[in-house]
C-alpha positions in Angstrom: 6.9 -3.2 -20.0 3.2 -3.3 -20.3 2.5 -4.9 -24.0 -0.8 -3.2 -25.9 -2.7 -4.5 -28.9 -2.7 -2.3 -31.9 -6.4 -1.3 -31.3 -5.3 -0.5 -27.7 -2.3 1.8 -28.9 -4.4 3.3 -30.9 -6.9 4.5 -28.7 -3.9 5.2 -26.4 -2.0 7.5 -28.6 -5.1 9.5 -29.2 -6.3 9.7 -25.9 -2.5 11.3 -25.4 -2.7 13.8 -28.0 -6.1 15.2 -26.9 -4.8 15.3 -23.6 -1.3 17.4 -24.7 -4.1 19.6 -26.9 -6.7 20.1 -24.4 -4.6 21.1 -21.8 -1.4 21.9 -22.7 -2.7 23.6 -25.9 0.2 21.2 -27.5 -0.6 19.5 -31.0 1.6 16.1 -30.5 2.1 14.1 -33.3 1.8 10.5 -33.5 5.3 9.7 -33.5 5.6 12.2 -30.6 2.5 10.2 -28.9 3.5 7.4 -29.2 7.2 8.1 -27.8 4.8 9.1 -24.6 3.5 6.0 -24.3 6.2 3.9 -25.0 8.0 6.1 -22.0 5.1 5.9 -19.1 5.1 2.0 -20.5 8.8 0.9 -19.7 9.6 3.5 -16.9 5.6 3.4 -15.2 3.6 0.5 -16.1 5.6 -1.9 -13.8 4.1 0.2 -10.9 0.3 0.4 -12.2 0.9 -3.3 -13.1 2.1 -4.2 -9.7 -0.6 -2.1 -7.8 -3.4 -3.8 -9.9 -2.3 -7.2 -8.6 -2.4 -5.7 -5.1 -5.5 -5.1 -5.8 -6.9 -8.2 -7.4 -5.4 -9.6 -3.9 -7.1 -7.7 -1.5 -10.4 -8.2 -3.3 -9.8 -11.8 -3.6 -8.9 -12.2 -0.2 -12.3 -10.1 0.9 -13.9 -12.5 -1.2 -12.4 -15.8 0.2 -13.0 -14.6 3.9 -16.6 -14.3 2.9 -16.8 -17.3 1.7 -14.6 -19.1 5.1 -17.8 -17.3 7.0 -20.5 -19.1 4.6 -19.0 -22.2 5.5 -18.3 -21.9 9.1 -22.0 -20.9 8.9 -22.7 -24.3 7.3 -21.0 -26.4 10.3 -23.3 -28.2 12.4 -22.4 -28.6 15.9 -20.9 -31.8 17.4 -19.2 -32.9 20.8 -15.9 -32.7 18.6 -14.3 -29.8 19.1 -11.7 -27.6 16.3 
């Protein structure tokens, strides 16, 4: 389960009701809210947790390749070979 500050649940819950009233036409309470977000948290986050870390992975890795090229750039030849 995905842990949020208070601040965070706050702004959370809210962005939840206006959601259920904006387009569901639904006025959610806050208990009701934050029931929502305590659901999507235990049965969802996991999944947006894990595909963030997929993420940071594949950027890191993007980032580390560029990097191998810098310095494979930096080599200087000698009549050693790899």
């Amino acid at each position: 389960m995905i842990e949020f500050s208070e601040e965070e649940k706050e702004i959370l819950v809210q962005k939840i009701r206006n959601y259920f009233d904006s387009e569901h036409g639904m006025d959610l309470g806050q208990f009701d809210a934050e029931f929502v977000l305590k659901f999507f948290s235990e049965e969802m986050g996991a999944y947006f947790y894990n595909r963030g870390l997929l993420d940071a992975q594949a950027m890191l890795a993007s980032r580390l390749e560029i990097i191998q090229d810098g310095i494979y750039e930096l080599e200087k030849p000698t009549d050693f070979t790899k």
